[in-house]
DRENPA-3360 file (N, C-alpha, C; in nm, 2 decimals, always signed):
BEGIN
1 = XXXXXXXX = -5.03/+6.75/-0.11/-5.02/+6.61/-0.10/-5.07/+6.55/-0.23 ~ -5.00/+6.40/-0.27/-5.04/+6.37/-0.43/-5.17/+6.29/-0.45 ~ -5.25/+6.34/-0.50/-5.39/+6.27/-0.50/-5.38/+6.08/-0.54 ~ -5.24/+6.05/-0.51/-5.27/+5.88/-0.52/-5.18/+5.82/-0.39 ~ -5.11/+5.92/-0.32/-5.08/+5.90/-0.17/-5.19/+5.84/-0.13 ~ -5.17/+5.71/-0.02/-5.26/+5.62/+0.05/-5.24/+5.66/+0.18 ~ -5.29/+5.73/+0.24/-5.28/+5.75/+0.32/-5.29/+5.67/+0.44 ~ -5.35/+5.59/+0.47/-5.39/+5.48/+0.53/-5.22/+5.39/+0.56;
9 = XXXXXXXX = -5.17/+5.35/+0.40/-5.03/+5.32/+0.41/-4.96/+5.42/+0.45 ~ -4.99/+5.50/+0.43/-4.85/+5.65/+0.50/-4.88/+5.63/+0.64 ~ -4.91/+5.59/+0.70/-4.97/+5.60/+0.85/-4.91/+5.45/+0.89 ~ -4.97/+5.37/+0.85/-4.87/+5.23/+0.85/-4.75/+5.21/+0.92 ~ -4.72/+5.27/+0.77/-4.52/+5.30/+0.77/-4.50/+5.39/+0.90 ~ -4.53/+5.55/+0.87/-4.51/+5.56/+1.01/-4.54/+5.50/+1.14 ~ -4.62/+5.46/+1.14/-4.62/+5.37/+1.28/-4.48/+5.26/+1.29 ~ -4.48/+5.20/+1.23/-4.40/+5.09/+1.20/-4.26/+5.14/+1.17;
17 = XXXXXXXX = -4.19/+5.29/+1.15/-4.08/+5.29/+1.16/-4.04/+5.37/+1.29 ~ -4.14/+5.48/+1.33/-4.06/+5.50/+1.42/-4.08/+5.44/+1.56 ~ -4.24/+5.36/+1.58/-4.27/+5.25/+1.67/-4.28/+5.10/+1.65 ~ -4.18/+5.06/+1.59/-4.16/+4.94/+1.54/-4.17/+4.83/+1.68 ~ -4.14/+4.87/+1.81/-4.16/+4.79/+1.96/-4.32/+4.78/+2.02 ~ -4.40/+4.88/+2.01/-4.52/+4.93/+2.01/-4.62/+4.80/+1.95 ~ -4.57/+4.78/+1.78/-4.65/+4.68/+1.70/-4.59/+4.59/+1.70 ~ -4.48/+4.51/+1.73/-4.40/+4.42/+1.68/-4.51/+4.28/+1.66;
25 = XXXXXXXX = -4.58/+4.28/+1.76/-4.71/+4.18/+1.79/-4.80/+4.18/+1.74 ~ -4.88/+4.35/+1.68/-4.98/+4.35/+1.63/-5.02/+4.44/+1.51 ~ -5.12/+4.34/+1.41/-5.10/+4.37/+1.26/-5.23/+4.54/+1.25 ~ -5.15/+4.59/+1.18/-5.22/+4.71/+1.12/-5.29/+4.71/+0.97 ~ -5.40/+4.73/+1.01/-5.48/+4.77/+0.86/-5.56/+4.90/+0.86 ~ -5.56/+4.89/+0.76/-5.60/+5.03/+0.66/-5.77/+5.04/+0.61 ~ -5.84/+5.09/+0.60/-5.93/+5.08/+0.54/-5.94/+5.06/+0.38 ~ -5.89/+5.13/+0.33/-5.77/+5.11/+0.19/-5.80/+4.98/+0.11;
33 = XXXXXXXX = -5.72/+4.87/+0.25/-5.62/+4.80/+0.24/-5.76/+4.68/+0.25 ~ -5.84/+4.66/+0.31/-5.88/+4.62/+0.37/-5.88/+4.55/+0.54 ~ -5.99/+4.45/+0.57/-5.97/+4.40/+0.73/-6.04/+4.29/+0.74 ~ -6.03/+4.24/+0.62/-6.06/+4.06/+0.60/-5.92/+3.96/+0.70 ~ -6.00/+3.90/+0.80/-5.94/+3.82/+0.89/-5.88/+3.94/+0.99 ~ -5.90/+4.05/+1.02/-5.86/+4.08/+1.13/-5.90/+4.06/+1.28 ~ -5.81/+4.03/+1.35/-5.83/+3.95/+1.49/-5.83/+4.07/+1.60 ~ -5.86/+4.07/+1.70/-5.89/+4.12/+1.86/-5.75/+4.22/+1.84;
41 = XXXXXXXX = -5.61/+4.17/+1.87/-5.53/+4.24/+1.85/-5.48/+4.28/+1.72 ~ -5.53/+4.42/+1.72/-5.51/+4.49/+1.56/-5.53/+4.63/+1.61 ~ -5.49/+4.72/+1.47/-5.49/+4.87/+1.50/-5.55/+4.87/+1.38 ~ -5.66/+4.96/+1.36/-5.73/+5.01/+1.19/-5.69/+5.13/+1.21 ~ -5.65/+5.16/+1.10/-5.61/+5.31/+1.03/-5.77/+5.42/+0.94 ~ -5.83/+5.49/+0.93/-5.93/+5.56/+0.86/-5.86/+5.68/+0.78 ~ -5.88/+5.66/+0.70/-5.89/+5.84/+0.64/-6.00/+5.89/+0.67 ~ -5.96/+6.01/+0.71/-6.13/+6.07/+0.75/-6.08/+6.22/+0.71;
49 = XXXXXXXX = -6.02/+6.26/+0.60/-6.02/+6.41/+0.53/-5.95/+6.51/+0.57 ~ -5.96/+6.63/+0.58/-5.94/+6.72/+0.60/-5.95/+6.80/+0.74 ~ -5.85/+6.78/+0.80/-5.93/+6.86/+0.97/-5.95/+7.02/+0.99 ~ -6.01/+7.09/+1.03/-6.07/+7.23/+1.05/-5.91/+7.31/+1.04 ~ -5.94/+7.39/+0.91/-5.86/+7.51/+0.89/-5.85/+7.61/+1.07 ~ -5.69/+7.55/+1.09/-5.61/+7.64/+1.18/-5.56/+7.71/+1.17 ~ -5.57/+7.81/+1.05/-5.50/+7.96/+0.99/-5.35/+7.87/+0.96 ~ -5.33/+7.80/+0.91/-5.18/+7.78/+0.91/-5.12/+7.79/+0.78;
57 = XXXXXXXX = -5.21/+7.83/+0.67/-5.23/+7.89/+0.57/-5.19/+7.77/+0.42 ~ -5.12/+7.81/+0.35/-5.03/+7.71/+0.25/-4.95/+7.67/+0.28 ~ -4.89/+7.66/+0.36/-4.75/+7.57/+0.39/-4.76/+7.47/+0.44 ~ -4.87/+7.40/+0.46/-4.87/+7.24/+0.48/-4.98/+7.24/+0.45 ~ -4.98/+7.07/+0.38/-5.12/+7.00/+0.33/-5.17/+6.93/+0.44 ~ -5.26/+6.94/+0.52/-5.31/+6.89/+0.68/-5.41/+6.75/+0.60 ~ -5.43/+6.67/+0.67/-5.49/+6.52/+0.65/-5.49/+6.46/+0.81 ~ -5.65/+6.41/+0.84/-5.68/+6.34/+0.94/-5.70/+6.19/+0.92;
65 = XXXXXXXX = -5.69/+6.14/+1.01/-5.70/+5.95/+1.02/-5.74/+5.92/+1.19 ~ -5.87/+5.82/+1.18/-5.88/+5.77/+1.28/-5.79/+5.67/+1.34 ~ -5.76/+5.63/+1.46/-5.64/+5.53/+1.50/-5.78/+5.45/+1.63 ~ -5.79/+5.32/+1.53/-5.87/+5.22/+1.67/-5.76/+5.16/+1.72 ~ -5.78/+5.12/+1.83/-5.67/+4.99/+1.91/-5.79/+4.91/+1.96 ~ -5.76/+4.83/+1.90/-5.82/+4.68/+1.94/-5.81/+4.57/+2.05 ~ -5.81/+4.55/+2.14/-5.75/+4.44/+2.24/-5.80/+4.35/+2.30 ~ -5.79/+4.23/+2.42/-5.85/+4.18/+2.43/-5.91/+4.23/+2.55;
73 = XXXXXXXX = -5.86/+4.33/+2.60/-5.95/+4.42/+2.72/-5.95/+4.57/+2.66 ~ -6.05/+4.64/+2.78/-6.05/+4.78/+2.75/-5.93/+4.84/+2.75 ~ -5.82/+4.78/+2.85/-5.70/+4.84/+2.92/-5.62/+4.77/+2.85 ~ -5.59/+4.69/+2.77/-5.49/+4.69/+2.68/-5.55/+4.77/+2.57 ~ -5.63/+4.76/+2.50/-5.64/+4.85/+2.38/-5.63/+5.01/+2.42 ~ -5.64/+5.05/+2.51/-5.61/+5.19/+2.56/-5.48/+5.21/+2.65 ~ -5.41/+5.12/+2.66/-5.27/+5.16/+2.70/-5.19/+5.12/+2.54 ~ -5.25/+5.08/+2.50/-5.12/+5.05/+2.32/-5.17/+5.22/+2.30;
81 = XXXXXXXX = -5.26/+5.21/+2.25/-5.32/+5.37/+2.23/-5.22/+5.50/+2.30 ~ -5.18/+5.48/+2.38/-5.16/+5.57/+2.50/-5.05/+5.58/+2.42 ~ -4.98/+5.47/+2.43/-4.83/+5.44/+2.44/-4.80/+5.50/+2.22 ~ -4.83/+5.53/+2.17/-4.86/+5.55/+2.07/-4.88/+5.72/+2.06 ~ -4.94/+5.76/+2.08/-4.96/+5.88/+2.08/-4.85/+5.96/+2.17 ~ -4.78/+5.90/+2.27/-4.70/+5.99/+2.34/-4.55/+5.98/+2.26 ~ -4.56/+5.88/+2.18/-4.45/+5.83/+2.08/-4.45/+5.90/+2.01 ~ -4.57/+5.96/+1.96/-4.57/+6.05/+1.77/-4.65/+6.19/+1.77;
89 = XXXXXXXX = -4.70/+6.21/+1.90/-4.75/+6.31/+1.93/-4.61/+6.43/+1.92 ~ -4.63/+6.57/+1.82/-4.53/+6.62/+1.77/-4.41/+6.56/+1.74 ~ -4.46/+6.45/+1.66/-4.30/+6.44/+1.56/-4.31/+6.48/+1.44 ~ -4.21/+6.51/+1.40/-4.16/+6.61/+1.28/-4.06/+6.69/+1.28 ~ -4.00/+6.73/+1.20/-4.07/+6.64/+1.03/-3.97/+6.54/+1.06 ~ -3.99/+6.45/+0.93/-3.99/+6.31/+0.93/-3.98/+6.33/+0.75 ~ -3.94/+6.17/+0.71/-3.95/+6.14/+0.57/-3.98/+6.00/+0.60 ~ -4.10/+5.96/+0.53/-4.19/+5.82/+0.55/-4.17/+5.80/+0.35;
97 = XXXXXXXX = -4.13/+5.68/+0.40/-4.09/+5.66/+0.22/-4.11/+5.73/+0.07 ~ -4.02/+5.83/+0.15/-4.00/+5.96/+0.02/-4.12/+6.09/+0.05 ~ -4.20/+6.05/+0.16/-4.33/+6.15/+0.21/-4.25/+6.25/+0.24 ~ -4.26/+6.36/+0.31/-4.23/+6.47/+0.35/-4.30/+6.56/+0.46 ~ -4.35/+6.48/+0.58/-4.43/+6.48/+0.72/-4.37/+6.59/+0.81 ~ -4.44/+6.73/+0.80/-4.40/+6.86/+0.88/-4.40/+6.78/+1.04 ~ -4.55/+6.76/+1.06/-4.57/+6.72/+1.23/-4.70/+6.67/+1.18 ~ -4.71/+6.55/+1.30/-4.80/+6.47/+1.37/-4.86/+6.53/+1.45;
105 = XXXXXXXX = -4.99/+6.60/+1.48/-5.09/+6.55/+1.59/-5.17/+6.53/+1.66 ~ -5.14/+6.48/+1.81/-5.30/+6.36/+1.86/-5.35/+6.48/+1.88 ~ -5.50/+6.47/+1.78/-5.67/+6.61/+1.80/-5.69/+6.50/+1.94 ~ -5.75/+6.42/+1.91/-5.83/+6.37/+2.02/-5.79/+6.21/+2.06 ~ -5.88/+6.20/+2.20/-5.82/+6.09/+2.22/-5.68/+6.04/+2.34 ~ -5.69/+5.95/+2.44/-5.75/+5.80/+2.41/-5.95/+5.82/+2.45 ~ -6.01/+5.79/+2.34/-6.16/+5.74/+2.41/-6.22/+5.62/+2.38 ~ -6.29/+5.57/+2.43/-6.35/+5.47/+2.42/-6.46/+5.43/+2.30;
113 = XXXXXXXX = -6.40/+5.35/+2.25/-6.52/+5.35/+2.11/-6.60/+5.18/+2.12 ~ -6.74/+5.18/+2.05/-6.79/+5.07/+2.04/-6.76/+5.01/+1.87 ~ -6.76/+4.90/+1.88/-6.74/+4.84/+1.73/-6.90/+4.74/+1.71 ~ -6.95/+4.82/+1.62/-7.10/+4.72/+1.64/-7.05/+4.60/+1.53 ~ -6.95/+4.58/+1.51/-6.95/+4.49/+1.38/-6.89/+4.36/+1.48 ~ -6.82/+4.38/+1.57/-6.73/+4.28/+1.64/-6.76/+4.31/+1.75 ~ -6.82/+4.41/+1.86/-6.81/+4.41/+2.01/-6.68/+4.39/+2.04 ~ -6.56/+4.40/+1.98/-6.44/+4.38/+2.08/-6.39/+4.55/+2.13;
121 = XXXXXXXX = -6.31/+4.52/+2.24/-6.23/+4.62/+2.33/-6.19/+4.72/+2.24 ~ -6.23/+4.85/+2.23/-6.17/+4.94/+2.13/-6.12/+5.04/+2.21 ~ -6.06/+5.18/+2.16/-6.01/+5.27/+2.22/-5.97/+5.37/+2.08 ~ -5.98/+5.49/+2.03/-6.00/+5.52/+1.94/-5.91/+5.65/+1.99 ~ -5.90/+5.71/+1.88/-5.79/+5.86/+1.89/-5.81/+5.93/+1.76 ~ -5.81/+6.05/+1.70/-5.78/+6.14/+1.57/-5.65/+6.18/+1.57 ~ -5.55/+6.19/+1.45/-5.45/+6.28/+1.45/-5.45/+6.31/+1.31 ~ -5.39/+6.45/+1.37/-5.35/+6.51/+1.20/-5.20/+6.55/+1.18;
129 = XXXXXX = -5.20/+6.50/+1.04/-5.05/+6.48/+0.97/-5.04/+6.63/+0.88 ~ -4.93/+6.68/+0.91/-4.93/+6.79/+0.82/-4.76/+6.76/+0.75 ~ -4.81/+6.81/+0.61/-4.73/+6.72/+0.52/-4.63/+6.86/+0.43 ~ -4.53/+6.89/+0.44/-4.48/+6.99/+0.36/-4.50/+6.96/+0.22 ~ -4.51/+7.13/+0.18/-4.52/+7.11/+0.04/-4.39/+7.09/-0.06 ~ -4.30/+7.05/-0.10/-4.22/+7.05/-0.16/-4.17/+6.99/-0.31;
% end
């Protein structure tokens, strides 16, 4: 994977092309990117590194990202969640603007998460993107 890939944006895009019905309503941000003015309905994206070597050796570059859903209840932000992961859970491969994405997928998750910065309705997940080398 190229050390100036955003990951945060690679995750974006995928969401947004192959669930474009999913978000049509609600804005995604990145950590990256920032989350100045983000409202109740929103999805944040995290980079969170490298997830636990699965013996799968060199042939994919693996990368994890947190996925919050934000709502204005527990049960919307955990049914967008839901509805999300059963959408991209094993997709692959794929090409996300010129990326080269083996498979997507959901580690964990839908759980319940707290936001001490906002108290709003969250619902959180991990997935890992494995990216061919090419």
């Amino acid at each position: 994977m190229s050390e100036d890939l955003d990951l945060t944006v690679l995750t974006i895009d995928l969401v947004n092309e192959v669930c474009p019905d999913l978000v049509e309503d609600v804005p995604l941000y990145g950590d990256s990117l920032g989350v100045d003015g983000m409202g109740r309905q929103a999805i944040l994206i995290t980079e969170m590194g490298a997830p636990p070597d699965k013996g799968i050796g060199q042939l994919y570059n693996p990368a994890r990202v947190m996925i919050r859903s934000y709502g204005d209840t527990l049960d919307q932000a955990k049914t967008r969640l839901v509805q999300l992961n059963r959408r991209l859970h094993g997709i692959g491969p794929v090409r996300i603007g010129g990326t080269p994405i083996f498979r997507l997928y959901v580690e964990t998750g839908p759980f319940q998460m707290s936001d001490e910065k906002s108290a709003w309705p969250c619902y959180g997940a991990t997935w890992d993107l494995y990216f061919a080398l090419l």
